[in-house]
N, C-alpha and C positions, 0 to 999 in steps of 0.2 A: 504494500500500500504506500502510495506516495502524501506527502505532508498533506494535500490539497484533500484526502480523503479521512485522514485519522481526526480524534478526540484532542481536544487541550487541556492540558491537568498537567496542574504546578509548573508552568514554564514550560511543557515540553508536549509534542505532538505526540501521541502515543496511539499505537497499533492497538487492535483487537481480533479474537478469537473468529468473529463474525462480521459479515456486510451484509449489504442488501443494495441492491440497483433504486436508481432513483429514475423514475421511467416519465417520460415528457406524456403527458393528459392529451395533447394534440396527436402526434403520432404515437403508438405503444413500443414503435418498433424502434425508437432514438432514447436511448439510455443517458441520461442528464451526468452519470457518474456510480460508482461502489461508493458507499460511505461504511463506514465501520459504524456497528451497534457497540455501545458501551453495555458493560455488565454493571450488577451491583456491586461489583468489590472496584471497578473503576468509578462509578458515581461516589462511594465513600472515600476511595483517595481523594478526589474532586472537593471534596465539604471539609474533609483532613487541612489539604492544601489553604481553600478558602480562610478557614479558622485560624491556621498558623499567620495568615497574611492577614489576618485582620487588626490589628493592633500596630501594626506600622501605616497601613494603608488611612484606617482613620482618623490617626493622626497626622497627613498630610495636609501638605498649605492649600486652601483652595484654590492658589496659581497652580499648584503642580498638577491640580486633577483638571482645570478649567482647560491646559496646555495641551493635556493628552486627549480629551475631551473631542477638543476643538479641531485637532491632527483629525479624528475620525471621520468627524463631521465634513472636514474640507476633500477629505478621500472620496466619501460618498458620492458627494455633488459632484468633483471631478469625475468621477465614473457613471454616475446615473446610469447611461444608455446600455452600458455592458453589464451594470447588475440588474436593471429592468430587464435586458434580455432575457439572464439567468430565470429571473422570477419570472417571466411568463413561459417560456420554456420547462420550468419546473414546476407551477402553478395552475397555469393554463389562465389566468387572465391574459386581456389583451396586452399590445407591447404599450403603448401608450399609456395607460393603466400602471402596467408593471415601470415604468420609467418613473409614473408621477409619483406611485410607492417608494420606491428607492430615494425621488428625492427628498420627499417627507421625511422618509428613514435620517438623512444629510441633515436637513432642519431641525428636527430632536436635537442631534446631538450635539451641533452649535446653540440651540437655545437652553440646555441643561450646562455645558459649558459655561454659561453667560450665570446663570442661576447658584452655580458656586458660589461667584461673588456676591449672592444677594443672599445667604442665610445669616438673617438676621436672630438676634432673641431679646427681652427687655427685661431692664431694671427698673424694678418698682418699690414704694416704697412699704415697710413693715407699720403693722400696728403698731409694733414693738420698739422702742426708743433704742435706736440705736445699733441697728441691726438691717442692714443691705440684703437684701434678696435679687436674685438673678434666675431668668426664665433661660434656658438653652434648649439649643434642638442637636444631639449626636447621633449616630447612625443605627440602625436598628441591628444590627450584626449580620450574621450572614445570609446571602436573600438566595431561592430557590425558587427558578425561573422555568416557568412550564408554558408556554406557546402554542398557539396553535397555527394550523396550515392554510389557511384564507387570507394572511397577512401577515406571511415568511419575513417579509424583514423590516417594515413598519412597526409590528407590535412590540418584538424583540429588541427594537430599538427605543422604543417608549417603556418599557421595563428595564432594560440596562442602564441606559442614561441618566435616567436619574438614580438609579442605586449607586453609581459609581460617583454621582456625580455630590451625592450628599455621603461619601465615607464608609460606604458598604461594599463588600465583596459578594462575588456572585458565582453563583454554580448554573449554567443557564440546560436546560433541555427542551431543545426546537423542538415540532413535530415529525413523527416518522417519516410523512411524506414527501417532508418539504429540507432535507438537510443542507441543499446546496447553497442555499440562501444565508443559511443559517451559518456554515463554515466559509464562505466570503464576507460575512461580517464580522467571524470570528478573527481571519486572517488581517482585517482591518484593524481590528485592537490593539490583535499583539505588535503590530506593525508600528502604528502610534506611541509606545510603549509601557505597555502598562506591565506592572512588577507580577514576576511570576508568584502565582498562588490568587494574587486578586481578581481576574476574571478564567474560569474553565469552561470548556465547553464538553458533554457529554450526551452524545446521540446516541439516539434508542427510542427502544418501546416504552410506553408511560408502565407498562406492567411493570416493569423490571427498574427503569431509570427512574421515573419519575414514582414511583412506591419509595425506592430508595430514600429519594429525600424528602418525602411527608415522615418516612418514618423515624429520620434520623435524628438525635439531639443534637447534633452539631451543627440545624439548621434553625436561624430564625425566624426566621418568616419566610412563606410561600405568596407567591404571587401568580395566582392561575387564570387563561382565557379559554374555555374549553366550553363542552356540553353543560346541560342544567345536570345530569346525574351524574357525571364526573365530579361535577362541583361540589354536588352534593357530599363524594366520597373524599374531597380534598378535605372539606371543612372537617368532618367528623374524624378526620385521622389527625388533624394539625390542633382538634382541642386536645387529643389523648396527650402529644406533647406540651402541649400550652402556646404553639406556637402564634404569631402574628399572621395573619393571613387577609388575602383580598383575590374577590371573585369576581370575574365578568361572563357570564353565560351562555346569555342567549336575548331572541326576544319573538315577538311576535307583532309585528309595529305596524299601526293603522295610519292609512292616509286618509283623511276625513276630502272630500270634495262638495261644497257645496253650491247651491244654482246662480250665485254669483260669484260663481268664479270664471274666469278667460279659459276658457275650452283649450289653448293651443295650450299656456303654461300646464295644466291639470295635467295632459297628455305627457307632456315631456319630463315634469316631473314624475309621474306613476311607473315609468317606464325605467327610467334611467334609474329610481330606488328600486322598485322591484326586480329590474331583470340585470341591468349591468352590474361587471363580474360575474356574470352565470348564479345573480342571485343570493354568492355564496360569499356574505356579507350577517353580521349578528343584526345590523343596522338598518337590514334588506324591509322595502313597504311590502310586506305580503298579505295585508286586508286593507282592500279599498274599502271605504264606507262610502256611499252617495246616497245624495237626496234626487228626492222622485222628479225633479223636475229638470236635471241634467242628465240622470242615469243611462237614459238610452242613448244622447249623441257620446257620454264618455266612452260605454265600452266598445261603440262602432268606431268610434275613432284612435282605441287605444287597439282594437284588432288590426286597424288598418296599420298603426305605427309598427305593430308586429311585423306583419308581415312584411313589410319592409327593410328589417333587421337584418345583417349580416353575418352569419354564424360558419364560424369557421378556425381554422388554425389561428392561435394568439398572434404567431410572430407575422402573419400576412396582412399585409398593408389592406386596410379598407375591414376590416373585420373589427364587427362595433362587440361581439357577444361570440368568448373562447369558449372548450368544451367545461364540462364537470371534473370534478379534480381528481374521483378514480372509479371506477368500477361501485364498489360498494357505494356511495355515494348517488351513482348514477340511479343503481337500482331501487336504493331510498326513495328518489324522485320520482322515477314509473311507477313505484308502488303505492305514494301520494297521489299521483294522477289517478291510476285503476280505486282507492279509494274515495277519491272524490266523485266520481260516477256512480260508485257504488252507493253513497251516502243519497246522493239525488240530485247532486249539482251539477248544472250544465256547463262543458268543457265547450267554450267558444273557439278557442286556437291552440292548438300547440298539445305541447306534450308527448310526441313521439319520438323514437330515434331517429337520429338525422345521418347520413353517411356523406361521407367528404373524402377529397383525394388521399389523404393517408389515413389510416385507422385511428378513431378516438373516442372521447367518453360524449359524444354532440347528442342535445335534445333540442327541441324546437321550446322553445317557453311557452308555459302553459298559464291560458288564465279562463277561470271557472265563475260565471255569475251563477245568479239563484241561490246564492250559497246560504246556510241559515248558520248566524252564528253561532251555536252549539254544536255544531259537528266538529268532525279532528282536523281536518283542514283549513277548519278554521277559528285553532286552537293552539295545534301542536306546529312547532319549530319545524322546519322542512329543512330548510337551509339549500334552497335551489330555487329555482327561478320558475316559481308557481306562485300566481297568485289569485286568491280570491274578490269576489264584489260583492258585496252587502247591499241592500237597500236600506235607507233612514227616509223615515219622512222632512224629521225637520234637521235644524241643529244641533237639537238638544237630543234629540233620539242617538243622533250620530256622536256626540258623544260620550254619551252612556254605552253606547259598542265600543267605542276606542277604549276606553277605559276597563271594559269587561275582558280581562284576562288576567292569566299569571304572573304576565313580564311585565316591563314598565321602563325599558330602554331607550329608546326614541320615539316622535308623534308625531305626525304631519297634519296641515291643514291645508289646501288651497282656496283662499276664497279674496277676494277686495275689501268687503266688509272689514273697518277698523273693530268696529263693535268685536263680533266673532274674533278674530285674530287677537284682542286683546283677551276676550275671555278666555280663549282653548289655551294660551300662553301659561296664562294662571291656573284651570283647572284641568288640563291634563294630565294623568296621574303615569308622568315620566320623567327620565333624568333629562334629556335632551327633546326640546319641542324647532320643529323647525314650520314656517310660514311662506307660502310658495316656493320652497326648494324640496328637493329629497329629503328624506329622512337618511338616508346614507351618505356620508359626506361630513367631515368634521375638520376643523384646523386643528393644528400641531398643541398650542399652546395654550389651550384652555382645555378647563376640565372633562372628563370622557367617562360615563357611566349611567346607570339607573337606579331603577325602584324596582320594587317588588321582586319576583324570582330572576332578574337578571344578574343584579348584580349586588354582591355584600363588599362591606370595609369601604375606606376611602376614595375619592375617582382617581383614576390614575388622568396624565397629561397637564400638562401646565404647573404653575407654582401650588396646586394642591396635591401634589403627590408628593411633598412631603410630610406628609401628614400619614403616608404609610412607611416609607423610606427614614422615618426618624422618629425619635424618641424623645420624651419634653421631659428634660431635668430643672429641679426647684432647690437652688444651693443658699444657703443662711448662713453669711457670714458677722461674727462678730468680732470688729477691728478691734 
């Protein structure tokens, strides 16, 4: 195995027993690379490693870590195009997509660079005559990085950068499918220089790796983007340690449309949330709501924007929607469509295999009116480019469906009405409300998370993630 495919732990590239190919979603037959699986006696050197570095690392100047920081972030941006590549090749989002990923990924880590210099904490005064009190914020110790594959190198980059970037060391585990991403970001760190033992990287399976470090005490906190019952299994193994922890899930996100809203925005927004990136977004609009007095020209006119969609090889110019990111995944989706027919809801377009010049995971995106919202379709997470139409009479019908579920990650409205917009703002019951745009779609440097079954702990992104990445100490000094 050459460097470009092994593990990082302690300073040193390290071989393993096992790989596994990383196979491109557009064609099956183009191998992205072998990456080595890490075992759990490699994940536990990893956290060994971590721990020993962590006591010099966070006690470093915030110049030293803003320096190294900022070395990454300028690699990134220089490379975009060639790690976009990587990531639609290895992903199967579009390249354009995969470019603008990569560079978000570059903007993190200049702006948590920048953010060194700004942890602040304060002095306040005591009851007590005579006696200074000081608020600080130090690093939470060692951070146990689990990622998922919809957002190989954005995510990972928004969990690392700030851990490194407020005094923590990190044991990071991308997702299986996705390592090539994830060992080009890796190869940027150590490149920028960072001290061996403070950042490792350990690929694998979450059975084996990512169990490792929920169950180790030599981790402090976990920080997981994954399924709701994944999630579910991180938290209850990270109280058995006492660990720190934070969870982003899932969601189920409504875009409310109502009959004053501009038909062309509605369309373009419903579309571009729901279906681009093949759907395969937490953030993805997969319940339209409309009221009865648009309903019929939206979904004639959201069938007709279908149909005009370009679905094809990521890396091919003119391809607005890549395939699904693997097999399993695919079938997940057909199996949503076949039950949504079953339930009673009528499939308006899409939802079949699609076959293209080289072999891949291609479906046609599917979207289902009539749908009642009590069924599983439109309920449960798909995480593919299906979506449903509701009917609401009014407003307020329409938002008591948006509202009516378990997630509570993002919300959409399209409409003109100031009124409306300002009420759905306020009583939308999500972390992230968005007003004729997608619901998928977020900047770098503001906060990223929800309510309800989506997401527990602090939001990650922007200066509120360190509110997970640190710890608030209250010292009483008496001179």
């Amino acid at each position: 195995m050459t460097d470009h495919s092994k593990n990082y732990i302690a300073g040193e590239w390290v071989d393993g027993s096992e790989a596994a190919p990383d196979i491109n979603p557009s064609n099956t037959g183009d191998v992205v690379g072998q990456f080595v699986r890490a075992s759990a006696a490699d994940a536990d050197r990893a956290i060994a490693a971590a721990r020993a570095a962590l006591p010099a690392w966070s006690r470093t100047t915030p110049q030293e870590r803003h320096d190294i920081l900022k070395k990454v972030g300028d690699e990134i941006l220089a490379r975009k195009d060639e790690l976009g590549r990587l990531l639609s090749r290895e992903e199967g989002k579009t390249l354009p997509e995969g470019i603008g990923e990569a560079a978000r990924a570059g903007q993190i880590f200049l702006f948590f660079a920048q953010e060194t210099l700004r942890i602040a904490g304060e002095k306040v005064a005591s009851v007590r005559p005579g006696i200074d009190i000081e608020i600080t914020r130090e690093p939470v110790g060692v951070v146990g990085i689990i990622a998922p594959w919809n957002f190989p190198i954005a995510i990972p980059a928004w969990k690392i950068a700030p851990a490194l970037a407020y005094g923590n060391t990190v044991v990071f585990k991308p997702a299986d499918l996705v390592p090539g991403c994830a060992h080009a970001l890796a190869e940027i760190i150590v490149r920028a220089g960072i001290p061996a033992g403070v950042f490792n990287l350990v690929m694998g399976r979450g059975s084996v790796v990512g169990n490792a470090l929920l169950k180790s005490r030599g981790v402090d906190a976990i920080t997981f983007t994954g399924s709701v019952a994944t999630g579910r299994q991180v938290a209850a193994t990270c109280v058995e340690t006492m660990k720190k922890f934070q969870l982003e899930m899932g969601g189920k996100n409504p875009l409310v449309v109502l009959d004053d809203a501009d038909l062309k925005t509605a369309v373009e927004v419903a579309v571009n949330g729901a279906f681009f990136s093949t759907g395969q977004r937490c953030t993805a609009s997969s319940r339209f709501i409309v009221t009865d007095g648009i309903h019929d020209k939206f979904v004639d006119a959201v069938t007709e924007r279908l149909k005009g969609l370009v679905i094809d090889d990521a890396l091919k110019a003119g391809t607005q929607i890549g395939p699904v990111v693997d097999q399993s995944q695919l079938d997940q989706n057909l199996s949503y469509v076949k039950l949504g027919k079953d339930e009673g809801a009528k499939l308006v377009y899409g939802g079949e295999l699609l076959n293209r010049e080289t072999p891949g995971f291609y479906m046609a995106p599917a979207l289902f009116t009539d749908v009642d919202p009590s069924t599983r379709i439109s309920r449960e997470e798909i995480f593919g480019p299906v979506a449903t139409v509701s009917r609401a009479k009014n407003y307020d019908e329409a938002l008591a469906l948006a509202n009516d579920t378990q997630f509570g990650l993002s919300s959409g409205i399209v409409t003109t009405s100031l009124k409306y917009a300002s009420h759905f703002k306020r009583n939308a019951e999500a972390g992230m409300v968005m007003v004729n745009l997608p619901t998928a779609g977020v900047d770098y440097h503001v906060p990223f998370g929800g309510r309800k079954g989506s997401s527990y702990g602090p939001r990650e992104q922007g200066r509120y993630a360190a509110e997970f990445y640190t710890t608030v100490k209250t010292a009483y000094t008496l001179p």
